[in-house]
C-alpha positions as CSV (number, residue, x, y, z in Angstrom):
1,X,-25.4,-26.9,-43.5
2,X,-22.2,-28.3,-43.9
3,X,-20.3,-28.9,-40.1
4,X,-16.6,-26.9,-39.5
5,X,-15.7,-30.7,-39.2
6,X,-17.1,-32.0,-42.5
7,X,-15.4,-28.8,-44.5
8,X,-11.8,-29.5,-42.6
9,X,-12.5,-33.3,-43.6
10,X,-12.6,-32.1,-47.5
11,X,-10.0,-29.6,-47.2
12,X,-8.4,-32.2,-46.3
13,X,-9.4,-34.6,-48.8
14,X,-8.4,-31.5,-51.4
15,X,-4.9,-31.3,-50.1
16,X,-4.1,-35.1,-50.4
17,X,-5.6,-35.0,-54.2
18,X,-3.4,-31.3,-54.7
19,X,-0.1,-33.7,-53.7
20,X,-1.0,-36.5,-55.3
21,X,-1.4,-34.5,-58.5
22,X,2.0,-33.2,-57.7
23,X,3.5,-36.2,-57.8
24,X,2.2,-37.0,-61.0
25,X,3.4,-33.8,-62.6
26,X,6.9,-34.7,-61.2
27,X,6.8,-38.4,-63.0
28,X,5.1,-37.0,-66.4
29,X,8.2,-34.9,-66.9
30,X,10.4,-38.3,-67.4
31,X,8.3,-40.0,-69.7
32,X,10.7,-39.3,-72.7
33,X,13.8,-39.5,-70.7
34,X,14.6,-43.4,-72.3
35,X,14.0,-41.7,-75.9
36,X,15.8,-38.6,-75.6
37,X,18.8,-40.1,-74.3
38,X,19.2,-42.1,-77.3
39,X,18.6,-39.7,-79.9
40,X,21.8,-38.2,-80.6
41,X,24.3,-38.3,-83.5
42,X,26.0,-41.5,-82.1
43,X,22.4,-43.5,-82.5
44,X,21.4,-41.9,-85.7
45,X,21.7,-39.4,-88.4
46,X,19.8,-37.8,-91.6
47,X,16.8,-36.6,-92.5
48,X,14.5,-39.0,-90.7
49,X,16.2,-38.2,-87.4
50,X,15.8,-34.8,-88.3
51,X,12.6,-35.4,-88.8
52,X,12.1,-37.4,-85.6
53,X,14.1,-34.4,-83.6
54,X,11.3,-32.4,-84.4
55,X,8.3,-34.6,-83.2
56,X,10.4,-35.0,-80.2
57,X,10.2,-31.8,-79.5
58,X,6.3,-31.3,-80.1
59,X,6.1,-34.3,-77.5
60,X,8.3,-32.4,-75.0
61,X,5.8,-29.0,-75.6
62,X,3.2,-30.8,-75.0
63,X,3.9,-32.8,-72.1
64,X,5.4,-29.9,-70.5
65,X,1.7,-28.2,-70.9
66,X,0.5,-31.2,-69.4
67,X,2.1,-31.1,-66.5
68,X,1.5,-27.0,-66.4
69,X,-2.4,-28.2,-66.2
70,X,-1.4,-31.0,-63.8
71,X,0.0,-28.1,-61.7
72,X,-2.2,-26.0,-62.0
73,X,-5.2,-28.2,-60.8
74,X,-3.1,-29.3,-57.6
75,X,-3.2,-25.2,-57.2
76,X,-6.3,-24.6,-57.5
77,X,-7.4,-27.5,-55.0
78,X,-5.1,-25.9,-52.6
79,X,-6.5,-23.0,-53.4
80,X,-10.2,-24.5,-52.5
81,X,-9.0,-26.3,-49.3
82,X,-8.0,-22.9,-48.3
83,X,-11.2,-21.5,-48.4
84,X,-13.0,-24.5,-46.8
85,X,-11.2,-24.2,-44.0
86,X,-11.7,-20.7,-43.6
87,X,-15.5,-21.2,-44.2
88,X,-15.3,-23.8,-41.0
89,X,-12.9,-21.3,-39.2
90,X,-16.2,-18.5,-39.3
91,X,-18.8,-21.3,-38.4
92,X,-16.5,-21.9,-35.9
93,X,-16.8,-18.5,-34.6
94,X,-20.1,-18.3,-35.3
95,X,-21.0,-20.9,-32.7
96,X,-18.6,-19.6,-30.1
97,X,-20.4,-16.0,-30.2
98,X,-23.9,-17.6,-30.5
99,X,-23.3,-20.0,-27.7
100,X,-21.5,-17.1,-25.6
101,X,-24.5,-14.8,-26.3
102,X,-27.0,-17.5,-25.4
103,X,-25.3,-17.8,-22.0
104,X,-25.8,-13.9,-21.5
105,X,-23.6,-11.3,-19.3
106,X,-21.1,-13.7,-16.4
């Protein structure tokens, strides 16, 4: 059986991964910042920056969705640290009523 201790430790452990992943969601959304800024009409025009506008854009759709899923993982590691610690909040209990009962009536 797992110790209140040991499940706070990987709650723990859970919530440092949930803000690292964060943090990575946050620098993913600049990673075409350099390309977009120079695609406008002053760097080029036609039909091959047309064409480029256009893959730009499936870049930006998908990295959005990437950091969606990055999001989404930090949440649901949150969501598990939650109930970790809620698991080693009622073993907590536990052994506070067992160890109250043990020592009978005061």
């Amino acid at each position: 059986m797992t110790t209140p201790a040991e499940l706070d430790a990987k709650a723990a452990r859970l919530r440092e991964i949930a803000s690292d992943l964060r943090k990575e969601a946050t620098a993913v959304t600049g990673l075409l910042s350099g390309v977009k800024d120079l695609h406008d009409d002053q760097t080029w025009q036609g039909p091959v920056a047309t064409e480029f506008s256009g893959t730009l854009t499936g870049w930006k759709s998908r990295i959005d969705g990437a950091q969606q899923a990055i999001l989404d993982a930090a949440a649901t590691f949150d969501k598990d640290a939650n109930n970790l610690e809620t698991q080693a909040g009622d073993q907590r209990r536990e052994e506070k009523d067992k160890e109250e009962k043990e020592k009978g009536p005061k």
